[in-house]
N, CA and C atoms as an extended XYZ file, in Angstrom:
441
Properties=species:S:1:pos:R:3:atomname:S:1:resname:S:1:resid:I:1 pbc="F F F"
N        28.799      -10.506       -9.879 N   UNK     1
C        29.224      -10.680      -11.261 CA  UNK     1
C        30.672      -11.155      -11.282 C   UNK     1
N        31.011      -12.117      -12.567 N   UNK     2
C        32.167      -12.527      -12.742 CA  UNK     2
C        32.793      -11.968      -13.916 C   UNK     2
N        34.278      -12.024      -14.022 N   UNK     3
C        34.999      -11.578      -14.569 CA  UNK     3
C        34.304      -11.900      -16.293 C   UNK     3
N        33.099      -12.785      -16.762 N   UNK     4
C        32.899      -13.542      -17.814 CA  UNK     4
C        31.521      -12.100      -18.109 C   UNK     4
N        30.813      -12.092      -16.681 N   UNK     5
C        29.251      -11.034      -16.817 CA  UNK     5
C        30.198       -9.649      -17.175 C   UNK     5
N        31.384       -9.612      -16.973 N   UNK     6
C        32.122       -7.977      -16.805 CA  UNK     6
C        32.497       -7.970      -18.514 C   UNK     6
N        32.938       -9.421      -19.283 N   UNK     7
C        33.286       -9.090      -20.493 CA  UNK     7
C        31.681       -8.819      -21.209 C   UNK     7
N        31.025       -9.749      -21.036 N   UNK     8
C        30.126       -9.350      -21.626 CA  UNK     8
C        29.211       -8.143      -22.198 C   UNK     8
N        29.007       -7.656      -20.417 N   UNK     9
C        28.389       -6.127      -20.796 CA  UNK     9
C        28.998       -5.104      -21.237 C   UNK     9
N        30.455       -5.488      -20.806 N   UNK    10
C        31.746       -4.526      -21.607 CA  UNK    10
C        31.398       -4.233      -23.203 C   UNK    10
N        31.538       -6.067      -23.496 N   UNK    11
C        31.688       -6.503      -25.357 CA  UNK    11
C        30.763       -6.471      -25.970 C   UNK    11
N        29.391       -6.370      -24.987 N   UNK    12
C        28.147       -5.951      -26.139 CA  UNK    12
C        27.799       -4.523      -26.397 C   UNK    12
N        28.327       -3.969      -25.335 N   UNK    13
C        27.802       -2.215      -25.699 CA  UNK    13
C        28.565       -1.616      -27.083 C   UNK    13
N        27.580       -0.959      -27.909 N   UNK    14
C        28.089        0.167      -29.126 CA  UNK    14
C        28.066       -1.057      -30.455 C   UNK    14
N        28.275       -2.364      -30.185 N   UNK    15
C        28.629       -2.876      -31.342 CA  UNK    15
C        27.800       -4.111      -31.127 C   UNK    15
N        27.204       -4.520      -32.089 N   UNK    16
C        26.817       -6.286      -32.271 CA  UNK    16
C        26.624       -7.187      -33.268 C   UNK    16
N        27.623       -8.303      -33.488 N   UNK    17
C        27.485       -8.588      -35.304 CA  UNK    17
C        26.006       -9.166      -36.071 C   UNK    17
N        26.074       -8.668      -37.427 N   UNK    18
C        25.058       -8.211      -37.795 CA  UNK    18
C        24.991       -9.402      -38.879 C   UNK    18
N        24.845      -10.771      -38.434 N   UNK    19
C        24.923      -11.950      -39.243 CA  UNK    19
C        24.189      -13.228      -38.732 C   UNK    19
N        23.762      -14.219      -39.351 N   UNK    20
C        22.374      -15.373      -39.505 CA  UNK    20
C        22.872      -16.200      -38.105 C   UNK    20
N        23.801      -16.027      -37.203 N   UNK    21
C        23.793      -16.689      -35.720 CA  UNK    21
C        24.973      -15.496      -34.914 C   UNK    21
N        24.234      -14.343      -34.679 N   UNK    22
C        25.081      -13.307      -33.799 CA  UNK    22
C        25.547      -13.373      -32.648 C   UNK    22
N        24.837      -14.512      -32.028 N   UNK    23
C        25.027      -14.462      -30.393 CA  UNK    23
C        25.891      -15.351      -30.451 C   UNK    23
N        26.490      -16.457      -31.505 N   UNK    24
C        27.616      -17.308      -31.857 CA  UNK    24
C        28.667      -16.452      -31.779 C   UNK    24
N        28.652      -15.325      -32.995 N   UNK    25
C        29.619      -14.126      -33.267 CA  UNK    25
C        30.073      -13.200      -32.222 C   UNK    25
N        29.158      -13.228      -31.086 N   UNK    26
C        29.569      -12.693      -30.227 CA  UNK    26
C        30.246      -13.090      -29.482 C   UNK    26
N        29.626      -14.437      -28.909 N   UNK    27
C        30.539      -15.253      -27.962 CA  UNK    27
C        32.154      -15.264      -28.504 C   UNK    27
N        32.059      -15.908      -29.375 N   UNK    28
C        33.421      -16.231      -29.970 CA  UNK    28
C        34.376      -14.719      -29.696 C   UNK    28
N        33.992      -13.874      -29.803 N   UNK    29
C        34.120      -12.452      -29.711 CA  UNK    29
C        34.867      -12.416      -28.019 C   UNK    29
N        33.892      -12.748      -27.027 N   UNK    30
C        34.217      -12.891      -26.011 CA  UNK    30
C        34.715      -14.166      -25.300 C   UNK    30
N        34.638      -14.881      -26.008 N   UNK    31
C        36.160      -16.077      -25.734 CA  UNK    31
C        35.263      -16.816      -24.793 C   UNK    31
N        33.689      -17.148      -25.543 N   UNK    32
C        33.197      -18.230      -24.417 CA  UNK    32
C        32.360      -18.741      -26.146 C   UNK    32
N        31.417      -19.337      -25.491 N   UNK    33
C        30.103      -19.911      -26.369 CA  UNK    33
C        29.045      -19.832      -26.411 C   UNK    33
N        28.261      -19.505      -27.107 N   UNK    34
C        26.669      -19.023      -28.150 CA  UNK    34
C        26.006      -19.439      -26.791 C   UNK    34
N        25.316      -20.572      -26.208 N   UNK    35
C        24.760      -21.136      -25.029 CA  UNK    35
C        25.146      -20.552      -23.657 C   UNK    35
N        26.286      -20.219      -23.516 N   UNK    36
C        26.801      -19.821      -22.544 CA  UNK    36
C        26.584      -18.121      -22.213 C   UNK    36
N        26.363      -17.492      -23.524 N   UNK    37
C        26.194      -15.990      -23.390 CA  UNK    37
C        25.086      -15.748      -23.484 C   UNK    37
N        24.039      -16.599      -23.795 N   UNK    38
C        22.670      -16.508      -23.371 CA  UNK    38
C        22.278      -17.097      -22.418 C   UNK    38
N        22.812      -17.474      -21.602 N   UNK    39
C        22.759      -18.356      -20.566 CA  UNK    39
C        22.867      -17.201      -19.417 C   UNK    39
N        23.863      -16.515      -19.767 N   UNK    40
C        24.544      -15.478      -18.436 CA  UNK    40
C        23.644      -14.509      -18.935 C   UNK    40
N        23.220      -13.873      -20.481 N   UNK    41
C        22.552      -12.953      -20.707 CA  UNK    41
C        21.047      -13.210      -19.245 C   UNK    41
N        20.786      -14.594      -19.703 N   UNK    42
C        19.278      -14.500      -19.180 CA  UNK    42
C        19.331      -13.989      -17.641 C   UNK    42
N        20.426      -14.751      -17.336 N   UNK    43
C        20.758      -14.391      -15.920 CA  UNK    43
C        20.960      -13.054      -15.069 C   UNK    43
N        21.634      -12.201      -16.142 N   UNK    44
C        21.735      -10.743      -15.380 CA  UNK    44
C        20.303      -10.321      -15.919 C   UNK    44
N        19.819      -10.586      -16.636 N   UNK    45
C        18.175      -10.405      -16.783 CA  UNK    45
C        17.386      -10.825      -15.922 C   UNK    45
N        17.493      -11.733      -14.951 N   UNK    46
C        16.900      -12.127      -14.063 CA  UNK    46
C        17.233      -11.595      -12.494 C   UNK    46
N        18.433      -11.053      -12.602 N   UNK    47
C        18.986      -10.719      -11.260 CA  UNK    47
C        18.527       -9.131      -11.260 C   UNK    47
N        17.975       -8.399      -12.362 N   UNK    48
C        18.429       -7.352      -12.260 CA  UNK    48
C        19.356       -6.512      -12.598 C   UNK    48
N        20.026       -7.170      -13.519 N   UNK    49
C        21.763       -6.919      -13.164 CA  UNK    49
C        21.184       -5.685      -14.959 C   UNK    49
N        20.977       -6.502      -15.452 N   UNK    50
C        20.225       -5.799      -16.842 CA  UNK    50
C        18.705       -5.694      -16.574 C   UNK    50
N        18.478       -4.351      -17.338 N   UNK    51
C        17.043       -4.696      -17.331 CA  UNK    51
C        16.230       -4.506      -18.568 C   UNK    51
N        17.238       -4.383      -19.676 N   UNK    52
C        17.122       -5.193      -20.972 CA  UNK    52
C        18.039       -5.717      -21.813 C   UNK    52
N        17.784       -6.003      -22.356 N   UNK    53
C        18.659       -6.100      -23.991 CA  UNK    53
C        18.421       -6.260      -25.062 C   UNK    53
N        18.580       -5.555      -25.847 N   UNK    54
C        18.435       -5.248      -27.011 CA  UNK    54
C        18.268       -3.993      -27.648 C   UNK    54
N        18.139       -3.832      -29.352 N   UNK    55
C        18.168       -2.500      -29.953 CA  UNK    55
C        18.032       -1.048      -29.419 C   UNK    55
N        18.605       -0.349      -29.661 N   UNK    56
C        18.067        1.276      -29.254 CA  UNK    56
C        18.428        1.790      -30.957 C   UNK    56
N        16.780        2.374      -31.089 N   UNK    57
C        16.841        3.321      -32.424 CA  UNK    57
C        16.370        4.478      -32.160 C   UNK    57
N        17.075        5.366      -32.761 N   UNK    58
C        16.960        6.601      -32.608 CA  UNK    58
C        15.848        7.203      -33.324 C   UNK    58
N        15.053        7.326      -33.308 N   UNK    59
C        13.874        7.390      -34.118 CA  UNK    59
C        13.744        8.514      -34.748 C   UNK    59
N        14.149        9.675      -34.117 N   UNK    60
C        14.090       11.099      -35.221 CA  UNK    60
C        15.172       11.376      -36.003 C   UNK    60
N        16.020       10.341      -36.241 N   UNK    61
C        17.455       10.214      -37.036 CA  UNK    61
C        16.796        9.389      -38.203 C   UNK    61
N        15.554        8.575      -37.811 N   UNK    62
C        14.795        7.451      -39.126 CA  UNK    62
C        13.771        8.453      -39.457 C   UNK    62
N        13.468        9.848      -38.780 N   UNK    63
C        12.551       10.297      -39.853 CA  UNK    63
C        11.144       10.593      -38.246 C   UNK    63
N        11.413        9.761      -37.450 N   UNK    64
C        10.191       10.038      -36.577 CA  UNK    64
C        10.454       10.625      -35.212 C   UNK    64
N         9.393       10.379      -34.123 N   UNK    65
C        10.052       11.085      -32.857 CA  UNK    65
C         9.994       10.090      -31.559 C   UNK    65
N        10.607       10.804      -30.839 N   UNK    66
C        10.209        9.778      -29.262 CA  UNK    66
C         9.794       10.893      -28.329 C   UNK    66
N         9.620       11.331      -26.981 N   UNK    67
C         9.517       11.773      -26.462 CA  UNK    67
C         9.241       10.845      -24.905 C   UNK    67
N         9.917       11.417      -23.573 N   UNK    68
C         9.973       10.738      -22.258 CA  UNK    68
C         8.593       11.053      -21.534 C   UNK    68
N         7.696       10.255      -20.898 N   UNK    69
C         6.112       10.826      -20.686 CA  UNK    69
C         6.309       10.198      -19.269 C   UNK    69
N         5.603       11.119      -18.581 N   UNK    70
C         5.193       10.412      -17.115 CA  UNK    70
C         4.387       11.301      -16.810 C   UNK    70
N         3.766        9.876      -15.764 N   UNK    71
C         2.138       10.197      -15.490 CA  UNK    71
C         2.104       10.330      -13.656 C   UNK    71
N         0.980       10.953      -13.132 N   UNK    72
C         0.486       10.488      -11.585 CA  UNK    72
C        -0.694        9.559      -11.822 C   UNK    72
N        -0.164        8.319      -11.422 N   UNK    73
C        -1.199        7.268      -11.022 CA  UNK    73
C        -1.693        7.098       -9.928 C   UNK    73
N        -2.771        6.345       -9.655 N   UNK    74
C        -3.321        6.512       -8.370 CA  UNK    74
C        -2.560        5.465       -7.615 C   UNK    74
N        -2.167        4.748       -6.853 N   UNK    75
C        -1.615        3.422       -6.591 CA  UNK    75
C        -2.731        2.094       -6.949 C   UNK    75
N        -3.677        2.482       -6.670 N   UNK    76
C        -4.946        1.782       -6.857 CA  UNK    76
C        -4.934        1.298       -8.234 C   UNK    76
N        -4.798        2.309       -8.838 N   UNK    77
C        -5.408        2.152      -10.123 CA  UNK    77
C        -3.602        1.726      -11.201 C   UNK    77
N        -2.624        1.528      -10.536 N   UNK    78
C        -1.512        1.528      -11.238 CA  UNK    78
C        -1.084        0.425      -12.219 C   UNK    78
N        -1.914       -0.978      -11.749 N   UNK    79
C        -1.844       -1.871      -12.261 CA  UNK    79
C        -2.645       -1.822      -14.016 C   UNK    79
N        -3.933       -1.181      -13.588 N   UNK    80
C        -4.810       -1.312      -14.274 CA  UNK    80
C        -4.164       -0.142      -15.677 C   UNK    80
N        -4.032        1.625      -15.200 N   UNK    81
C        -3.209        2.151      -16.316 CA  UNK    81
C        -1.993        1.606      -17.290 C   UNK    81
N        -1.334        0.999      -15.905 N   UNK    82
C         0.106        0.094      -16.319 CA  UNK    82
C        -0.054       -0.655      -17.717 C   UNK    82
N        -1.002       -1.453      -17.424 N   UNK    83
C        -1.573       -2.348      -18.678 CA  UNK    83
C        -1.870       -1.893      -19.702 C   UNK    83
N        -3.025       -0.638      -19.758 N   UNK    84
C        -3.198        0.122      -20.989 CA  UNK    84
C        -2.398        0.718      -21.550 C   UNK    84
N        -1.437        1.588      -20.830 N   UNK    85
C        -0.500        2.245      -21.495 CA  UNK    85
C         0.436        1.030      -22.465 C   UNK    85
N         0.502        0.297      -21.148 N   UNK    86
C         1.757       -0.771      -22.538 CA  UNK    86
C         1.268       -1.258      -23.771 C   UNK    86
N        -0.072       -1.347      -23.624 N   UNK    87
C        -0.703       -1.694      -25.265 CA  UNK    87
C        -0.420       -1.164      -26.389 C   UNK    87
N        -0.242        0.260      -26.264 N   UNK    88
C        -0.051        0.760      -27.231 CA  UNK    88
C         1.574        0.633      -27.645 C   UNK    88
N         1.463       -0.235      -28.847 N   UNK    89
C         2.953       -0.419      -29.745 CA  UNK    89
C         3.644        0.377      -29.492 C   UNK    89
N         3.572        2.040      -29.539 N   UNK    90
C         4.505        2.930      -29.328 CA  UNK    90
C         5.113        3.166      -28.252 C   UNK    90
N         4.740        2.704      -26.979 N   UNK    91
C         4.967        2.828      -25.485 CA  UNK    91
C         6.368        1.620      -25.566 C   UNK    91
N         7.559        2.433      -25.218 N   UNK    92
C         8.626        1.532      -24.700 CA  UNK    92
C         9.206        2.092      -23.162 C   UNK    92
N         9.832        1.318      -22.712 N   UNK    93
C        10.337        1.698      -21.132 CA  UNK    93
C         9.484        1.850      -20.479 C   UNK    93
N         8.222        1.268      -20.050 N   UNK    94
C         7.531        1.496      -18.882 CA  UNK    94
C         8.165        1.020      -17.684 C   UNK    94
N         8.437        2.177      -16.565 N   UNK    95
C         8.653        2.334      -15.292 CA  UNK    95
C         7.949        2.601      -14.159 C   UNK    95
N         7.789        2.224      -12.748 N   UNK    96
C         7.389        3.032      -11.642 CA  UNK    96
C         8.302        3.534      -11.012 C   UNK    96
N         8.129        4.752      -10.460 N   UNK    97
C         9.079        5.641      -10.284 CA  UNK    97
C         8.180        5.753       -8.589 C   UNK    97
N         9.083        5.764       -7.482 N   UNK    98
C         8.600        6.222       -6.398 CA  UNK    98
C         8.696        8.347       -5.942 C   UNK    98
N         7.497        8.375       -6.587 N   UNK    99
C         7.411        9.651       -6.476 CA  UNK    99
C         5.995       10.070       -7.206 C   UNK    99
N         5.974       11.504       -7.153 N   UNK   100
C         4.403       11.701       -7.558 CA  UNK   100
C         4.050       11.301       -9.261 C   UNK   100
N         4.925       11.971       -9.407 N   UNK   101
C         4.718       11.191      -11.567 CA  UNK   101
C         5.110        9.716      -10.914 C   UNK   101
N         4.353        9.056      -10.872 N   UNK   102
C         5.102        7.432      -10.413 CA  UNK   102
C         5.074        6.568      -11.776 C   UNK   102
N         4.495        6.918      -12.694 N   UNK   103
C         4.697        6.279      -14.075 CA  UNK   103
C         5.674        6.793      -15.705 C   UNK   103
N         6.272        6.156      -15.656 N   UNK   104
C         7.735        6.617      -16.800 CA  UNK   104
C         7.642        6.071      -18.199 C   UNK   104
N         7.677        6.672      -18.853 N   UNK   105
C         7.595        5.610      -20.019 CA  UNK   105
C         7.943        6.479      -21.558 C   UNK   105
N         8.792        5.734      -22.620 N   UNK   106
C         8.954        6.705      -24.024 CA  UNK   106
C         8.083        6.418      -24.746 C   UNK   106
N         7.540        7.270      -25.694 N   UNK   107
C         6.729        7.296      -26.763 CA  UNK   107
C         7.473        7.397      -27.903 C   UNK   107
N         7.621        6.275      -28.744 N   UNK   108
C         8.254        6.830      -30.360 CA  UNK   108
C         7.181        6.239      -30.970 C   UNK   108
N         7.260        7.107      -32.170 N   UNK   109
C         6.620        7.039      -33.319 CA  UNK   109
C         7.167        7.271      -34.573 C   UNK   109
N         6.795        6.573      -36.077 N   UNK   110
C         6.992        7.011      -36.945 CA  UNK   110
C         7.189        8.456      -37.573 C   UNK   110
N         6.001        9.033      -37.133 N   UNK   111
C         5.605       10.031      -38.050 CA  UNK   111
C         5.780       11.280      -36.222 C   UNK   111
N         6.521       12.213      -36.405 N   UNK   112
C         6.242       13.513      -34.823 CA  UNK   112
C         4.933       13.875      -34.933 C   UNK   112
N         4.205       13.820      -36.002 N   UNK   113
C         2.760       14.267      -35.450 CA  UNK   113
C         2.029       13.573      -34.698 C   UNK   113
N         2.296       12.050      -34.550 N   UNK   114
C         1.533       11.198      -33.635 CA  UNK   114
C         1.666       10.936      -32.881 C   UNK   114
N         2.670       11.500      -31.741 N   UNK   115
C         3.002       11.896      -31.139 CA  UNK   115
C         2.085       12.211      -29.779 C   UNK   115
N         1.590       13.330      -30.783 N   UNK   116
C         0.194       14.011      -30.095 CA  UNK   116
C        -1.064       13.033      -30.369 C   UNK   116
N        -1.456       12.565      -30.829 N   UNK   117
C        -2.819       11.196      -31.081 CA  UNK   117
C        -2.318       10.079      -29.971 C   UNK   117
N        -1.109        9.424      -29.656 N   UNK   118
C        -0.640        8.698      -28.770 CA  UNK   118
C        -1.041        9.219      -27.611 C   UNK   118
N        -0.657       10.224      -27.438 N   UNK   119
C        -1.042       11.287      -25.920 CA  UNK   119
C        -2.327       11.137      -25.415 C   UNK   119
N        -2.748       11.800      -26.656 N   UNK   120
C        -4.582       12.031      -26.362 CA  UNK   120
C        -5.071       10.920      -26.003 C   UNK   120
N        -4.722        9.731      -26.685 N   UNK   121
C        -5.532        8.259      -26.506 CA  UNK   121
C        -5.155        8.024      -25.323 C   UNK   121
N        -4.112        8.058      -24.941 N   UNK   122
C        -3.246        7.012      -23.530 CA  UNK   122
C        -4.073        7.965      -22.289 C   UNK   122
N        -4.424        9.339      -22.581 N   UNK   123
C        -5.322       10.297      -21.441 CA  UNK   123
C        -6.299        9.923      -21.575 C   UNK   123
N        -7.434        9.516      -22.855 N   UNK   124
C        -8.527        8.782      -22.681 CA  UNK   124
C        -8.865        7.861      -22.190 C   UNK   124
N        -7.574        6.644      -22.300 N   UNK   125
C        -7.716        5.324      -22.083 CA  UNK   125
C        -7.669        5.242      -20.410 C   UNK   125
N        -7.213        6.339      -20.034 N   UNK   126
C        -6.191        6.375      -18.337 CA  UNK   126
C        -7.002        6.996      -17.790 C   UNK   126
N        -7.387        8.118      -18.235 N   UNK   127
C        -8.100        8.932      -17.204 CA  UNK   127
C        -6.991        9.881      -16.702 C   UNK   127
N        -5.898        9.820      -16.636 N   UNK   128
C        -4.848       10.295      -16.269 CA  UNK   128
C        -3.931       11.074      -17.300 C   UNK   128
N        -3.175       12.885      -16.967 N   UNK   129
C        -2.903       13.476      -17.467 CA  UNK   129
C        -1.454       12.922      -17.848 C   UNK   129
N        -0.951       13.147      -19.105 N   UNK   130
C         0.535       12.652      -19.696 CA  UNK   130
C         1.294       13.927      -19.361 C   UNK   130
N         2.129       14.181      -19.086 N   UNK   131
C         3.391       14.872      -19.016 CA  UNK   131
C         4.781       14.738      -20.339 C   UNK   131
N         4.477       15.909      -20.987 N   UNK   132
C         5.724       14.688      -22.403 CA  UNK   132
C         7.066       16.055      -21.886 C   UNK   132
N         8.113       15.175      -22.000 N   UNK   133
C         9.253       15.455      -21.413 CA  UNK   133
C        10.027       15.165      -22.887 C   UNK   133
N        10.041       16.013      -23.662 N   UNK   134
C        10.980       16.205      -25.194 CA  UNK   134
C        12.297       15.967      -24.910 C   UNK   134
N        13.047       15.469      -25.994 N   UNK   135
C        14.503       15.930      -25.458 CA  UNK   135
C        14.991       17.154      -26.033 C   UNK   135
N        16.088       17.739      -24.954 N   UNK   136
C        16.171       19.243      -25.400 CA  UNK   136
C        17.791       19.018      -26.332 C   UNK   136
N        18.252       17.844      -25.224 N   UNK   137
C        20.017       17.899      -25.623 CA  UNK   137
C        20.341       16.039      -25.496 C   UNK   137
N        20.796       15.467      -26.246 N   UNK   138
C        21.351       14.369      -26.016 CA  UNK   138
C        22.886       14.016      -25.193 C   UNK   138
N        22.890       13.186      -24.715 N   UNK   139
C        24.337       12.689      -24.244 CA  UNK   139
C        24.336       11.321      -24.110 C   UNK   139
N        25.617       10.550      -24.317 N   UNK   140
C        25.390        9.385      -24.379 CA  UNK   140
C        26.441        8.890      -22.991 C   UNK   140
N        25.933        7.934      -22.607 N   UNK   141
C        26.978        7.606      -21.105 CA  UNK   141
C        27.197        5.968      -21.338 C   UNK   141
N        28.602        5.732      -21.418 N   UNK   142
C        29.235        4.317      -21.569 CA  UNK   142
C        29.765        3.913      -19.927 C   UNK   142
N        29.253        3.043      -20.087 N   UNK   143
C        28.889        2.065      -18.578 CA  UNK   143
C        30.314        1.119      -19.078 C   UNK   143
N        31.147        1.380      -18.736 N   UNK   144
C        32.370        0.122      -18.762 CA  UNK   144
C        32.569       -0.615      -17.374 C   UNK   144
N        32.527       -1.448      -16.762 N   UNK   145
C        33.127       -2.462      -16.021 CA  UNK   145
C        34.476       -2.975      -15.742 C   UNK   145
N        35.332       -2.523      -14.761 N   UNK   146
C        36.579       -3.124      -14.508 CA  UNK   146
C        36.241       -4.881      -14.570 C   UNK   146
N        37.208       -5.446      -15.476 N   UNK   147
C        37.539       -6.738      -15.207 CA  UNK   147
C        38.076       -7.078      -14.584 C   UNK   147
C-alpha cells in the first residue's frame, strides 16, 4: 500500500458524504479524483487488502436484530450449504473459518422475532445445526494507518 491506499482507508472510515456523486466528494476530500478512488477502491478489493465496502447498519438501533451464526459443515458439502445459506436476504458476512464451526455468517432482520424463522429455515435448507452467537456487549475498533 501507498501513502494514497493509507489516505483512503484512513478518510473513509466513520464518515461518507451523503450527496448525488459521493465518491467525487470524497476524492476531492482526499486530494485525488472520483476514478482514481474507485480505481484503488477496486484494487484493495481485489488484493485482499479490503474485504468490503460499504454500509454497516445497526439494525436493533432501526427497530430489528442481527445476531453472529456459525455452523459445522462437512467440507464436502461446504460449497453446496455455502450457497443456500447466502440466499437468504438476511445472511450478511459469509465466512470459512478453519476450524470445526467452519461456517460464519450474521443474520439481521427487520423484525427480532425472525430471527428464529431464519434459523429454522437455513437448518432445514442445510441439514446442518446453526449456532446463534447474540451480542452480549458492543465495541467499536478504528483501524487507522500511519501515512
Amino acid at each position: 500500500m501507498d501513502e494514497l491506499d493509507r489516505r483512503i482507508i484512513n478518510g473513509l472510515q466513520g464518515s461518507f458524504p451523503v450527496e448525488p456523486r459521493p465518491f467525487r466528494a470524497a476524492a476531492r476530500n482526499l486530494g485525488t479524483d472520483e476514478a482514481t478512488l474507485l480505481n484503488r477502491l477496486q484494487a484493495l478489493l481485489e488484493q485482499g487488502v479490503l474485504t468490503r465496502f460499504g454500509p454497516l447498519y445497526n439494525a436493533d438501533r432501526l427497530g430489528g436484530a442481527f445476531t453472529l451464526c456459525a455452523m459445522s459443515v462437512p467440507a464436502a458439502e461446504f460449497e453446496r450449504v455455502a450457497a443456500a445459506v447466502n440466499a437468504f436476504a438476511e445472511v450478511a458476512h459469509n465466512y470459512e473459518r478453519e476450524h470445526r464451526l467452519n461456517m460464519w455468517f450474521v443474520l439481521a432482520t427487520a423484525d427480532p422475532a425472525r430471527i428464529a424463522q431464519v434459523v429454522a429455515r437455513i437448518e432445514a435448507e442445510t441439514g446442518c445445526a446453526v449456532l446463534e452467537l447474540p451480542k452480549e456487549e458492543e465495541y467499536f475498533v478504528d483501524l487507522r494507518l500511519a501515512a
